[in-house]
C-alpha positions in Angstrom: -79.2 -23.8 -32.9 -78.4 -22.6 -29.4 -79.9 -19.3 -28.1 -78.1 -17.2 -25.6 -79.9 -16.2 -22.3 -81.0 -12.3 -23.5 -78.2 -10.1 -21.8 -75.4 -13.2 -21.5 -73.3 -12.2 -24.3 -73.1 -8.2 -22.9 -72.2 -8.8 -19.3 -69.5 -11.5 -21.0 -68.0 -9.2 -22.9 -68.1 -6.8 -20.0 -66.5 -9.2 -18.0 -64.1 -9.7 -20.1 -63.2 -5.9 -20.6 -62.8 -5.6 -16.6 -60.5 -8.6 -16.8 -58.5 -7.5 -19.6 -57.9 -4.1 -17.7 -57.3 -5.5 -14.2 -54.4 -8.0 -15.9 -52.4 -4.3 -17.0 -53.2 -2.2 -13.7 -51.5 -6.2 -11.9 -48.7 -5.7 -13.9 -48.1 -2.6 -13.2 -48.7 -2.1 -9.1 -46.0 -5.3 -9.4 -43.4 -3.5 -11.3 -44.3 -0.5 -9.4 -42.9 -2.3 -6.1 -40.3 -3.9 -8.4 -39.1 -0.8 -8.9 -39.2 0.3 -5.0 -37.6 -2.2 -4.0 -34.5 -1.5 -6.7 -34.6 2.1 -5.2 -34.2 0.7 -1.9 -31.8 -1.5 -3.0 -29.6 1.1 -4.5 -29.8 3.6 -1.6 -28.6 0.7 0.9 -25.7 0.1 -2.1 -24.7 3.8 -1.8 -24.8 4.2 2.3 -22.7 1.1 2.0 -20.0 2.7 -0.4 -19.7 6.3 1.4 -19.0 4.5 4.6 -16.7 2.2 2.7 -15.4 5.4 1.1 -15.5 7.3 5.1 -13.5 4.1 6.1 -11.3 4.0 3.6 -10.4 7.0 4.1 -9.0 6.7 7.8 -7.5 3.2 6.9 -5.0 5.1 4.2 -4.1 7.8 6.3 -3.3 5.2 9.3 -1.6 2.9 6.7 0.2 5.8 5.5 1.3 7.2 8.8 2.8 3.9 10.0 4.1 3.2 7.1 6.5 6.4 7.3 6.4 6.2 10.9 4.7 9.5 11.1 1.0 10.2 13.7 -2.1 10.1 12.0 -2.6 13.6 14.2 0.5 14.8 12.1 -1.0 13.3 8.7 -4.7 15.3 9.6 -2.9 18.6 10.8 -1.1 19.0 7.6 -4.1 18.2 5.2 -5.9 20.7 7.6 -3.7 23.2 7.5 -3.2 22.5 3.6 -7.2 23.5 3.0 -7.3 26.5 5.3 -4.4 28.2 3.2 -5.6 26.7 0.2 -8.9 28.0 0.6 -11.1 25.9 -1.7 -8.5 26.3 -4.2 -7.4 22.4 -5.6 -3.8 21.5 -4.7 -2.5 19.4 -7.4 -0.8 16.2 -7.0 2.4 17.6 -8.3 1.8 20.3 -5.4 1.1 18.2 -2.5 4.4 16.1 -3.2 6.5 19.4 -3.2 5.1 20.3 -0.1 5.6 17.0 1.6 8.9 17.3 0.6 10.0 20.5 1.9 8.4 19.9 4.9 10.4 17.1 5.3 13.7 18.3 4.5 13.1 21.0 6.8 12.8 18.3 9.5 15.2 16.6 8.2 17.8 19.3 7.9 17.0 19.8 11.7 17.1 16.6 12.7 20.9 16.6 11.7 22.0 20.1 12.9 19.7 20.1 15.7 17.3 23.2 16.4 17.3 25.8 13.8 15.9 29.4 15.2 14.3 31.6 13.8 15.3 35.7 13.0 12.9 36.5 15.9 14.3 34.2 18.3 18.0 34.9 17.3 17.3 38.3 18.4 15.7 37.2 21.5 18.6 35.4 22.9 20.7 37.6 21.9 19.4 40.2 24.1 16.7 41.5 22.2 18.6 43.2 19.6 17.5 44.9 16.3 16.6 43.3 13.6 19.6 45.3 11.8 22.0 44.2 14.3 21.4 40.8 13.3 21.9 41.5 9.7 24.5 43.3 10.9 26.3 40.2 12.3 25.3 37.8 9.2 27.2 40.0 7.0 30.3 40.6 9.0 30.8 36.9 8.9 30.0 36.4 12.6 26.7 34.4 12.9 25.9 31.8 11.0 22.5 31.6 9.0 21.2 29.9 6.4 18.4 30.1 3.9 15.8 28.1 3.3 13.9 27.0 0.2 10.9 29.7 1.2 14.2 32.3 1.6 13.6 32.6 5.2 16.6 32.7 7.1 17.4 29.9 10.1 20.4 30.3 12.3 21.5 26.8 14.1 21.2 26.9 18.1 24.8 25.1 17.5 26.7 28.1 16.7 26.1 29.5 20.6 27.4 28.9 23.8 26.1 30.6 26.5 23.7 32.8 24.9 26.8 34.0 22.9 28.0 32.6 19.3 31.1 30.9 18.9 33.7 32.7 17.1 36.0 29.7 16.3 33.6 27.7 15.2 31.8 30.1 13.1 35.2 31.2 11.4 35.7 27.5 10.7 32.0 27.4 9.0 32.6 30.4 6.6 36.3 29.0 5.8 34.0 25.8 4.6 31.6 28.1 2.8 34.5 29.8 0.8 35.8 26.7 0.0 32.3 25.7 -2.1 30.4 24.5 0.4 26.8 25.5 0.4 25.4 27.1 3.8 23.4 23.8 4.5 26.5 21.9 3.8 29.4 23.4 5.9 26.5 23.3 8.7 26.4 19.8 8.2 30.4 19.7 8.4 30.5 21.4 11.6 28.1 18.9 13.4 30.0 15.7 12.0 32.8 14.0 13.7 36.6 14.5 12.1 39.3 12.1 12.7 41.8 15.1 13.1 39.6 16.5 15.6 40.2 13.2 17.7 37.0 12.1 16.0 34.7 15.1 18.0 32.9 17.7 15.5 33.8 21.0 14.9 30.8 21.5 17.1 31.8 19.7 20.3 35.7 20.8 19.8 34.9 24.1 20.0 32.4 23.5 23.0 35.3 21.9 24.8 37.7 24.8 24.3 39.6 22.5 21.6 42.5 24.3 19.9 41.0 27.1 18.1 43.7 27.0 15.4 43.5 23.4 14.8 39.9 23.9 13.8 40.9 26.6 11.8 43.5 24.5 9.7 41.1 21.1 9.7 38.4 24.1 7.8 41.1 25.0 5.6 42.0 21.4 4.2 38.3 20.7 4.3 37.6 23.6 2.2 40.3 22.9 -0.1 38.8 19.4 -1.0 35.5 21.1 -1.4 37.1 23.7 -4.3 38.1 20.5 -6.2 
């Protein structure tokens, strides 16, 4: 039989206890870093994808401005102004489309008829008359002025010559309006070119000093084919 040095088997077993809990406390400090180093890892993931996100961001609006062939400074000033009316408030998707396209009809209604003023600058260049006087005019049939979606009125520069509107050529306009013409659409007459105005528009004939009553009878049989 073997005998054990007194004491051997006690500091073994102690031994053995300090090894068995140093192994778990290993373990953990390593899956501690583990861990860390995850953390790390997923912070550097996120600060990738906002910046992605950031980037992102001005890619679409410069792939969206030249695809339309609008400025990115035109893109950031509508969105801007957008939030400031908006004020926090979402705009729906639904929304942002409608206003996209009124926006651009206005432009687009302008781009055709040229200028479109305003009440206040009507009044202005007509020598800072009253705001009555101008209603005045619309309703006596000798200004022309048409609404717009918001139900603001716009008057086309077109319709004056010399600070002064054109009484042929607004005659000619409200002939086209009786006929069943909307506003925006006899506007839209009188800036487009007419073979029986030797191919000039309502717009330049009358600027020329065309025949006043030829306008007036081209209006008539323009109208007419509008009431069909």
């Amino acid at each position: 039989m073997t005998f054990l040095p007194s004491g051997h088997g006690r500091r073994s077993m102690n031994v053995m206890s300090v090894k068995d809990r140093d192994e778990p406390l290993e373990a953990l400090d390593q899956r501690l870093e583990e861990l860390r180093a995850l953390t790390r890892s997923l912070e550097q993931a996120r600060d990738a994808l906002v910046g992605r996100r950031r980037g992102d961001a001005h890619t679409a609006v410069r792939d969206v401005a030249e695809r339309y062939n609008i400025s990115d400074e035109a893109v950031i000033a509508f969105l801007e102004n957008a939030g400031e009316l908006l004020n926090g408030k979402e705009l729906s998707v639904a929304d942002a489309r409608r206003a996209g396209m009124l926006a651009a009809a206005g432009t687009a209604w302008e781009n055709e008829l040229g200028p479109l003023l305003t009440s206040a600058q009507v009044r202005e260049l007509l020598g800072k008359v009253s705001r009555q006087r101008v209603d005045e005019l619309l309703r006596s049939r000798r200004l022309i002025g048409m609404s717009d979606r918001s139900g603001r009125r716009r008057f086309p520069l077109f319709q004056f010559r010399d600070g002064r509107p054109s009484e042929s050529l607004i005659g000619a306009y409200w002939t086209v309006v009786d006929g069943g013409a909307d506003e925006w659409t006899a506007a839209s007459w009188c800036v487009a070119s007419d073979p029986a105005l030797d191919g000039s528009s309502p717009v330049q004939w009358s600027k020329a000093d065309g025949d006043a009553e030829l306008l007036l009878r081209v209006a008539r049989q323009d109208a007419a084919r509008f009431a069909q």
